[in-house]
C-alpha atoms as one frame of an Amber mdcrd trajectory, in Angstrom:
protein
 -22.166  -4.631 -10.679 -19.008  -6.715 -10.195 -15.718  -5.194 -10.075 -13.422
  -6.408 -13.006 -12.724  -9.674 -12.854 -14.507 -10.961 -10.340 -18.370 -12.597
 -10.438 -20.715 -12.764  -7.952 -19.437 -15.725  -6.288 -15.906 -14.756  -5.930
 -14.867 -14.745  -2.483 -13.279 -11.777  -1.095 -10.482 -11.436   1.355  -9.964
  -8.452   3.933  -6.344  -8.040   5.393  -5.460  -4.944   8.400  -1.655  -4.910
   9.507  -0.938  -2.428  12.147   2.289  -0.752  12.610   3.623   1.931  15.091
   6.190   4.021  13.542   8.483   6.144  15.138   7.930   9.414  13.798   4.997
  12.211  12.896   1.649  11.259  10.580   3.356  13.978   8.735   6.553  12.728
   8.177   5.121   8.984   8.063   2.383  10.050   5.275   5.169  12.004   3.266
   7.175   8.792   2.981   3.864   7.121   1.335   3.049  10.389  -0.786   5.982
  12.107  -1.879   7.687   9.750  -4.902  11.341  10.472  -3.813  10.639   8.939
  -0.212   8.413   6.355  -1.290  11.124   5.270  -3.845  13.886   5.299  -0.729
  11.922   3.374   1.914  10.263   0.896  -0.594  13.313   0.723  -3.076  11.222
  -1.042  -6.164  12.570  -2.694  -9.071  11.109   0.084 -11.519   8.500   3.077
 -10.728   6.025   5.358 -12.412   5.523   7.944  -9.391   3.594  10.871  -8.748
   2.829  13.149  -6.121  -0.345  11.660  -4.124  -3.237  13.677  -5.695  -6.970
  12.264  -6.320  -6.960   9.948  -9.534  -3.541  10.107 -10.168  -1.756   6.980
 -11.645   0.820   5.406 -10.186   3.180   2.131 -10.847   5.354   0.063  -9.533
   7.245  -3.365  -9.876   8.937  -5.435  -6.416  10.992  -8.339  -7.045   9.813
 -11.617  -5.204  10.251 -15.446  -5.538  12.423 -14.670  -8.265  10.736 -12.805
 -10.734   9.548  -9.015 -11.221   5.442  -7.944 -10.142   3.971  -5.033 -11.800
   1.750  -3.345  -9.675  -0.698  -0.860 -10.928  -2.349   1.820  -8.422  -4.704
   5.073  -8.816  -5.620   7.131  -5.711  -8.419   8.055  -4.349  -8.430   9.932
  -1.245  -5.632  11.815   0.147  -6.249  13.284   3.169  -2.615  14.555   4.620
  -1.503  13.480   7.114  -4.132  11.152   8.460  -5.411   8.703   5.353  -4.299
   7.235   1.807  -6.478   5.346  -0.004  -5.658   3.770  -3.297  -6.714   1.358
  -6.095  -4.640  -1.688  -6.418  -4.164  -4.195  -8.888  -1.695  -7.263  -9.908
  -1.088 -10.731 -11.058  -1.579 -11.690  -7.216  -5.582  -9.688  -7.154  -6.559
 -12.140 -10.517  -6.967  -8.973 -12.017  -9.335  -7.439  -9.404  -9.306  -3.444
  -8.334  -8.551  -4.189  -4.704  -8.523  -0.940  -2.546  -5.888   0.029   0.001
  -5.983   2.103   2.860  -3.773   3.521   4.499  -4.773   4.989   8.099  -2.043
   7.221  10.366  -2.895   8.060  13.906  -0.976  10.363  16.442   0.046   8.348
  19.698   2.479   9.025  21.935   4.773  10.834  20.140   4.767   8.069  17.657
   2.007   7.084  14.763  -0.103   4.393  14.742  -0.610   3.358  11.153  -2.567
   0.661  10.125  -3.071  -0.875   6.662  -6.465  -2.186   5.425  -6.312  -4.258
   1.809  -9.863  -5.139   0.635 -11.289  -6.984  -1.978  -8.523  -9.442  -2.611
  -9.493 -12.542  -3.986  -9.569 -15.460  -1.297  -7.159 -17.436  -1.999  -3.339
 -18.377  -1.399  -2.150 -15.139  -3.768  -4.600 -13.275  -2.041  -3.914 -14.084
   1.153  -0.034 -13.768   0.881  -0.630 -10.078   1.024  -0.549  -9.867   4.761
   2.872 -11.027   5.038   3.978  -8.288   2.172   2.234  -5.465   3.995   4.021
  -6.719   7.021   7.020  -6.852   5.156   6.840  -3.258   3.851   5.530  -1.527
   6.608   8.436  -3.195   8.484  10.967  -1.512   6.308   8.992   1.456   6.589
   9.448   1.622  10.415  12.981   0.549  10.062  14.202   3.613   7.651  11.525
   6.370   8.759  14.683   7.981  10.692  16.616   7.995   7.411  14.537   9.569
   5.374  14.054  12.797   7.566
C-alpha cells in the first residue's frame, strides 16, 4: 500500500550527501541526538525536541526563501553511535513520509557520515533537498568543535 500521499505512479527521488567530520561517531551522533546540541549546530526557527529514542516525535521549523518550514519527524532506529534513522515530512515531501538516514563511520580519527533521504517526491521541491543536507551537514562540520 502507498505511503500517504503518494499513488502508485508517483515518482520517487533518492538523495546520499557524504560528509567527513572532524570529530568521534560519538560526539558527531550526540550533536544529531541530544536536543541541546542539535538546537546549537542546526539553530532552527522553533523546535519540539526530544532525546533520540524509537518512535519519539520530534519538530522543527528552518527559515528559507523567506518564509518559515515546519518539519515534522518520528524516529525509528537509533543505534548510538553508528546510525539515525527517522521519518520525515514537509510542505517540500507533498505530504509524503520520506525516511532519513543518518550513517556515521570511524575513519581516521575523523567520521565519515553520510546522509541518505528516500522517498522524496521527484520533483524540483524534492530534489532541492540535496543542497539543504549539504547545507546542514556543512554547518555541522563547521561547529562540531564548538559544541564539545
Amino acid at each position: 500500500m502507498p505511503t500517504a500521499g503518494t499513488s502508485p505512479t508517483t515518482p520517487l527521488l533518492r538523495i546520499t550527501v557524504p560528509r567527513r567530520i572532524d570529530a568521534s561517531p560519538e560526539e558527531v551522533f550526540d550533536a544529531w541526538a541530544d536536543p541541546d546540541l542539535f538546537r546549537r549546530w542546526l539553530e532552527p526557527h522553533r523546535a519540539i525536541l526530544c532525546k533520540a529514542a524509537v518512535d519519539e516525535l520530534w519538530y522543527w521549523e528552518a527559515e528559507h526563501a523567506g518564509r518559515l518550514w515546519a518539519h515534522y519527524c518520528r524516529y525509528l532506529r537509533v543505534e548510538r553511535p553508528r546510525l539515525l534513522e527517522f521519518a520525515w515530512m514537509s510542505e517540500a515531501t507533498r505530504g509524503l513520509e520520506s525516511r532519513v538516514t543518518v550513517e556515521m563511520t570511524p575513519s581516521r580519527g575523523a567520521t565519515d557520515l553520510v546522509l541518505t533521504h528516500n522517498g522524496l517526491p521527484d520533483d524540483e521541491m524534492g530534489r532541492g533537498h540535496e543542497e539543504g543536507w549539504k547545507h546542514f551537514t556543512g554547518i555541522l562540520a563547521e561547529k562540531i568543535k564548538g559544541l564539545r
